[in-house]
N, C-alpha and C positions, 0 to 999 in steps of 0.2 A: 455645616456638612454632616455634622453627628446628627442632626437635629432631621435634614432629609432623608440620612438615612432610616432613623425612626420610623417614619412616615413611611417610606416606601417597605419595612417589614410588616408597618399594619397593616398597606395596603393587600400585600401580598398574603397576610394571613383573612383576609374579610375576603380577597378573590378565592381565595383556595376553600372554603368552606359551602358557595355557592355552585351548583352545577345549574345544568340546564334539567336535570331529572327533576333539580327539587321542586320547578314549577310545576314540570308535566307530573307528575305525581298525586298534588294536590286537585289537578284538574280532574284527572281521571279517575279520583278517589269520588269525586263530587258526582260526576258523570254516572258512576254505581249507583251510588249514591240516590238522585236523581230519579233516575232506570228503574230501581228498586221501588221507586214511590209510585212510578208509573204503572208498573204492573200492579204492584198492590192496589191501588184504584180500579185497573181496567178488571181485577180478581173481582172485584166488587162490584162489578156491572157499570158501563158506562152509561149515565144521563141521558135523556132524550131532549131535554131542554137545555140549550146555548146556555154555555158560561156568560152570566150580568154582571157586569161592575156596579159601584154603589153609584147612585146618583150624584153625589160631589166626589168623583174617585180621583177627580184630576186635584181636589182642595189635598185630600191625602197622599198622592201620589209627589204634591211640591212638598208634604209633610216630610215623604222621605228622606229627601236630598236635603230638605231644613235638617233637619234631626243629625244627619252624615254631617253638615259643616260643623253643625253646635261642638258635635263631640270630637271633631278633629282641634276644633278652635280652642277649644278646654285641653284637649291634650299640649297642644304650644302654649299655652297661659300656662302651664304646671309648669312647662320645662323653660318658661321667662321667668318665671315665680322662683325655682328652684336654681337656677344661671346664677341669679344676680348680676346679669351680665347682659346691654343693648343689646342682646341677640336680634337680627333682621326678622322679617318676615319671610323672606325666603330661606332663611336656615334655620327656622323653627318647623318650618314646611318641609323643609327636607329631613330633618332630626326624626321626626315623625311617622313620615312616609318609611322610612328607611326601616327605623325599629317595627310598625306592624308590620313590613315585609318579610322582615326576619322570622316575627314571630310567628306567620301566617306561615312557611316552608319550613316550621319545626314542629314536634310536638308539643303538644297546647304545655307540658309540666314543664318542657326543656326551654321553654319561651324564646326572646330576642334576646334577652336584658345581657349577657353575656358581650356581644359586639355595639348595644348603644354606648359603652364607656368609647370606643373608638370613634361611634359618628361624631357624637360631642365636642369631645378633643379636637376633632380636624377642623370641627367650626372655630378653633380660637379661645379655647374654656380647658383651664389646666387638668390635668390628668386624676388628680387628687378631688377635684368638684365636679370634676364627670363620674366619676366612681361613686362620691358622693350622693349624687343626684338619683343614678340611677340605682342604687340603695334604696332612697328614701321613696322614689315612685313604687318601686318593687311592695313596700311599705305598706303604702299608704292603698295599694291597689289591693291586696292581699286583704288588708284592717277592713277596707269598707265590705268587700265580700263577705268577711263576717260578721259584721254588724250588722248587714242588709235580712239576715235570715230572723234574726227574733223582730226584728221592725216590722218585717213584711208578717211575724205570725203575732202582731199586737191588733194586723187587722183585716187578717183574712185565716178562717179556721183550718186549722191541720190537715183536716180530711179533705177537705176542699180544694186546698194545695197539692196534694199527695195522688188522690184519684181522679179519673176522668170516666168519660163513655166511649173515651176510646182505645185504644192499644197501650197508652199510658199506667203502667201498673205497680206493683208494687218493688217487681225486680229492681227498677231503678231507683228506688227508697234507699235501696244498698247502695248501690253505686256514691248517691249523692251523701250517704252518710262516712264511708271513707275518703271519697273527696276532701268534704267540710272537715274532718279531721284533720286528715292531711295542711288544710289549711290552717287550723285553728293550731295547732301545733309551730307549726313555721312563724305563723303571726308572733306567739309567743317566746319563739326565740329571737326573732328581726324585734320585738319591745326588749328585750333581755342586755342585746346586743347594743342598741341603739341609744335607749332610755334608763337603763337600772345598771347594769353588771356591766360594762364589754369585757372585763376578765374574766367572768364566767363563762361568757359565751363563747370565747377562748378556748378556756377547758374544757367548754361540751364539744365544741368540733374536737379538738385534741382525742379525746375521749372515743368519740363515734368513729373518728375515723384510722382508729388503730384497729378495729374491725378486720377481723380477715378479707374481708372479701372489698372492703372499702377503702383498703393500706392505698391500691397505684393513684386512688384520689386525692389521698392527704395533702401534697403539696398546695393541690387548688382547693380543700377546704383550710388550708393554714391560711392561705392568701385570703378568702372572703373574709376569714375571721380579722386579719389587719384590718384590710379593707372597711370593715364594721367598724373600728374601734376608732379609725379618721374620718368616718362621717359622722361617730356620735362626737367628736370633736370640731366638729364643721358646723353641726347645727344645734349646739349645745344653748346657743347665747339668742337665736332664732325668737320675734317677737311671736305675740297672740295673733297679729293681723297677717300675718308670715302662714301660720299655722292653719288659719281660716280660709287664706285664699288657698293653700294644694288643697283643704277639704273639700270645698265649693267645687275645685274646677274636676275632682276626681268624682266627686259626685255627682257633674259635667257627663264625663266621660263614658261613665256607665248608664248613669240615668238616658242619656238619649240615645249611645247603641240598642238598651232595652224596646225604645219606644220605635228604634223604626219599624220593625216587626209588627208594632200594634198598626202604624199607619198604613203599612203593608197590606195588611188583611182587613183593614177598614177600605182599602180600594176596592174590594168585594164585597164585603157581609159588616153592617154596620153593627157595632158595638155597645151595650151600655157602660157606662160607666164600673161598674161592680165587674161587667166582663174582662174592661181593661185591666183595672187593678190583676186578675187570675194572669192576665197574658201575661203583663209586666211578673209575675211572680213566676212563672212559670221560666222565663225564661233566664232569672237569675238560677233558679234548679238546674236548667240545661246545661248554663256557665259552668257550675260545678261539676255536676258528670262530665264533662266535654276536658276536664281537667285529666282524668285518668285513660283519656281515649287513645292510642297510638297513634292514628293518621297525623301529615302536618295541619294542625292549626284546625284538628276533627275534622276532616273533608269526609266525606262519605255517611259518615254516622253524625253529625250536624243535621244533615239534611233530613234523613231517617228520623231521627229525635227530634227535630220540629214537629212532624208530623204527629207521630206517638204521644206529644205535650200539647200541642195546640188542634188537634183536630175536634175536640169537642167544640170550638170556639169560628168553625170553618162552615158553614151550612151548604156549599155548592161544593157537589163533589170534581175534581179537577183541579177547580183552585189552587188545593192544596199544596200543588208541586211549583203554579205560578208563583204563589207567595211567597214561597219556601227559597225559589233563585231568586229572587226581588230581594228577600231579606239577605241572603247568601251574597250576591251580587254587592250590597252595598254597605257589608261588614265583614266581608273575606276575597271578596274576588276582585275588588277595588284597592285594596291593598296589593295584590299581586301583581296590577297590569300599572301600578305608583314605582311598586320596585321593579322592576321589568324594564322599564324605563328611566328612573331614577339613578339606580346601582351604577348602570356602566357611565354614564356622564360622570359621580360622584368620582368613579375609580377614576376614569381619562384625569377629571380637572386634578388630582392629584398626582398623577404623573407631569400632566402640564407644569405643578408648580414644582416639582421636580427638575425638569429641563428648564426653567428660568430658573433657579438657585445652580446648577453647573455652569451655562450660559457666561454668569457674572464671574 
């Protein structure tokens, strides 16, 4: 009885955090978004010659939707990897769907990772390796973002990365340098936390959050810092082959979000290789900027900022906006019409198992 009741305070706190704004919002942030790129084009004179697809658009076009399973299927591999536990195929499916939903109707800093400790649990995964887990994905997503930027300039020039021929400029250099802070900072307290100290890391929230202005948060930075110190205890004794597979499948996860955009804009204007490499780099920059955006999940200015990063790399004017919801479409807008769908069955089957635990 303790134990439904549990359940049904989770349930009750994942219903009450979700309206029906938070989808219209992101839609109509896109929608600006979108509209903005439109005129920007039509400012620019519109084409006399019909938009051409590339000659194999349809080989790129199945590229997409490949690239969309790989990196869903990488995100269930981490979160089987990270379980320890038969999790189904359909509860890794839904574990997943759930958390980009979340994350896609917040903003991009304030992420999901906050309600997947709840999705997890409801699958049948204790409470202590759900927290765990989603610790160590928080992690390991974070680590690779930052190792991604000196990799990516071992083999494409600074300049190269940084400027374009088109609206892409220097302002956003800023942006993506207090991002990448931001990150590199957090990375090294989640290593502090996780791998060297968790007392220290203790003491730094302890510390940070006697702050005036950060005092009404302390109790929820007390708790992450616990929280910290039972998953550096969870995965202390974790093998080498442990530690390879979340690399692999997180380098899964981002490596083929990056690529469906390249496949995207190969259904129109075909690529060299040395092109792709810029796209792929360009669009872990975007990742980062899109980090300090307000909108949920950068709706509006995603789309804006595709354009601004990859229009050097577009040669049909127009395109630009089909690509741009191609790519949008099946790394934000697919996530919202998963959860949309998803959420209320999640919530029902938990009240259902509700009414058969009173029933008996």
């Amino acid at each position: 009885m303790e134990d439904t009741a549990k359940k049904e305070k989770e349930n009750r706190s994942v219903a009450s955090r979700f309206k029906p704004s938070m989808v219209v919002w992101p839609i109509l942030f896109g929608l600006i978004g979108v509209g903005y790129m439109l005129w920007r084009e039509m400012h620019n004179g519109i084409p006399d010659e019909p938009l051409e697809l590339n000659e194999y658009w349809w080989v790129f076009g199945l590229l997409v939707v490949l690239f969309t399973l790989l990196k869903d299927f990488s995100g269930m591999y981490r979160l089987r990897v990270m379980s320890g536990a038969p999790l189904t195929f359909r509860q890794l499916f839904r574990i997943r769907m759930l958390y980009e939903f979340t994350s896609a109707v917040t903003p991009s800093a304030a992420g999901g990772s906050s309600l997947e400790v709840i999705f997890i649990h409801r699958e049948g995964i204790k409470v202590s390796r759900a927290t765990s887990m989603t610790i160590l994905a928080l992690f390991m997503d974070e680590l690779l973002m930052i190792v991604f930027f000196p990799a990516l300039l071992a083999v494409i020039p600074y300049n190269d990365m940084f400027t374009s021929e088109g609206y892409f400029q220097y302002g956003y250099l800023w942006a993506f340098i207090i991002g990448y802070a931001m990150k590199f900072v957090w990375v090294t307290l989640l290593a502090i936390g996780l791998f060297f100290k968790p007392s220290v890391f203790v003491s730094i929230i302890g510390f940070v959050f006697r702050l005036k202005w950060l005092k009404r948060f302390r109790l929820r930075g007390l708790r992450t810092a616990i929280e910290m110190r039972q998953c550096a205890q969870e995965i202390r004794h974790e093998s080498f082959g442990y530690w390879l597979r979340l690399a692999l499948s997180t380098i899964g996860i981002w490596g083929f979000r990056f690529l469906i955009a390249n496949a995207a804009i190969m259904i129109f204007n075909p690529l060299s290789f040395d092109a792709n490499l810029m796209c792929f780099a360009r669009q872990y920059i975007l990742g980062i900027v899109c980090m300090i955006v307000p909108t949920p999940g950068g709706s509006g200015f995603a789309e804006v900022m595709f354009d601004d990063f990859l229009v050097g790399y577009i040669s049909q004017k127009m395109s630009t906006v089909m690509i741009a919801s191609i790519w949008r479409l099946f790394t934000y807008y697919y996530y919202l019409i998963a959860g949309v769908i998803i959420l209320p069955q999640w919530l029902g089957r938990s009240k259902l198992i509700k009414k058969n635990h009173e029933s008996k």
